[in-house]
N, C-alpha and C positions, 0 to 999 in steps of 0.2 A: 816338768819344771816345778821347784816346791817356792812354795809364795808365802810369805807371813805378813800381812798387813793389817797392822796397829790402824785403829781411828780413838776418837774420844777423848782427846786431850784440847789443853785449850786454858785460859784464864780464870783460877777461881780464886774467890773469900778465901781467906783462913774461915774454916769453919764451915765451909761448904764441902760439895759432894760432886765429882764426877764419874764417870762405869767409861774405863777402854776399851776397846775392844778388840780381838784379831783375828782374823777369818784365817782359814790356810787349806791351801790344796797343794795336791803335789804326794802325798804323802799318807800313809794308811792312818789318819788322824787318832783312831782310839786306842793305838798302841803306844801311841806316845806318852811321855810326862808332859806336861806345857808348864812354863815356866812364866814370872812379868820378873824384868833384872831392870834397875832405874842406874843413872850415871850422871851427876851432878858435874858440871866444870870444875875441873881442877882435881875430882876424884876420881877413885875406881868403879867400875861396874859392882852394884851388887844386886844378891838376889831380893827380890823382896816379896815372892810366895810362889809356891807352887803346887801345883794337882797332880798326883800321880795317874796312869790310866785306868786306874782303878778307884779314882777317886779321894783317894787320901790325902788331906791337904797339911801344910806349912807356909809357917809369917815369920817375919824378921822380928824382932822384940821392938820393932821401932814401930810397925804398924800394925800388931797385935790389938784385935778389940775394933779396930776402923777400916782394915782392906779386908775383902773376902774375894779370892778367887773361886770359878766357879768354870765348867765346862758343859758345852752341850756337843754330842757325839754326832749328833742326828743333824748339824749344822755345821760341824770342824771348825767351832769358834770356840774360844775360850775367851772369858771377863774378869776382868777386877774395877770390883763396885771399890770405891773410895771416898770414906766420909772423914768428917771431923778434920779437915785436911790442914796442914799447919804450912806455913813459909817451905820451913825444910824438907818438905814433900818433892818441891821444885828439883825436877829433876827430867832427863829426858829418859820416858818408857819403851824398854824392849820387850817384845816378845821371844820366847824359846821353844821348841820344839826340843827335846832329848829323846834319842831310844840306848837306854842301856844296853841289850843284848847287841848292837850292831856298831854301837859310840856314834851314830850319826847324829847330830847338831844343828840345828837350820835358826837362823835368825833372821826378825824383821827387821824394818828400816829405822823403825822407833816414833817415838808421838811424845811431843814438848808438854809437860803440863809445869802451869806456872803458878804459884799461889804467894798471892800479894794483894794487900787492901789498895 
């Protein structure tokens, strides 16, 4: 059974800092890309970085500079550290699993972060 489970969300400042995080088993975790996709009410999912399983990373131009995702192989967790956090950050965080060669897909349940004085 493959499992993605988000923690690290939760109420901050504008201007503070929270790290989510997703554990995942199930699944040969360093062939993966791992993805973080956020989905605000009333919008669409989007991505908002990712790690390829070789490391290579990508940011939305919206958190360029303040989120860094980040994976460790030896744990099949993958983070995103999150500073400088503004209102519009508020959004509920998913996790993603991808494997291109196979199109298989796995998504977590997701983790509420909320940013408000």
């Amino acid at each position: 059974q493959v499992r993605l489970v988000e923690s690290g969300g939760g109420l901050e400042q504008p201007g503070g800092s929270l790290r989510l995080s997703c554990v995942v088993s199930g699944i040969i975790f360093r062939i993966y890309d791992m993805r973080w996709y956020r989905q605000a009410p009333g919008t669409q999912r989007e991505l908002v970085a990712d790690i390829t399983s070789g490391g290579s990373t990508n940011y939305a131009d919206s958190v360029k500079g303040r989120f860094t995702i980040s994976r460790d192989n030896a744990k099949n967790t993958v983070l995103l550290q999150m500073n400088s956090l503004k209102p519009e950050d508020t959004a509920v965080y998913f996790c993603n699993g991808f494997h291109f060669r196979t199109n298989r897909n796995y998504w977590g349940q997701g983790t509420q972060v909320t940013v408000s004085s």
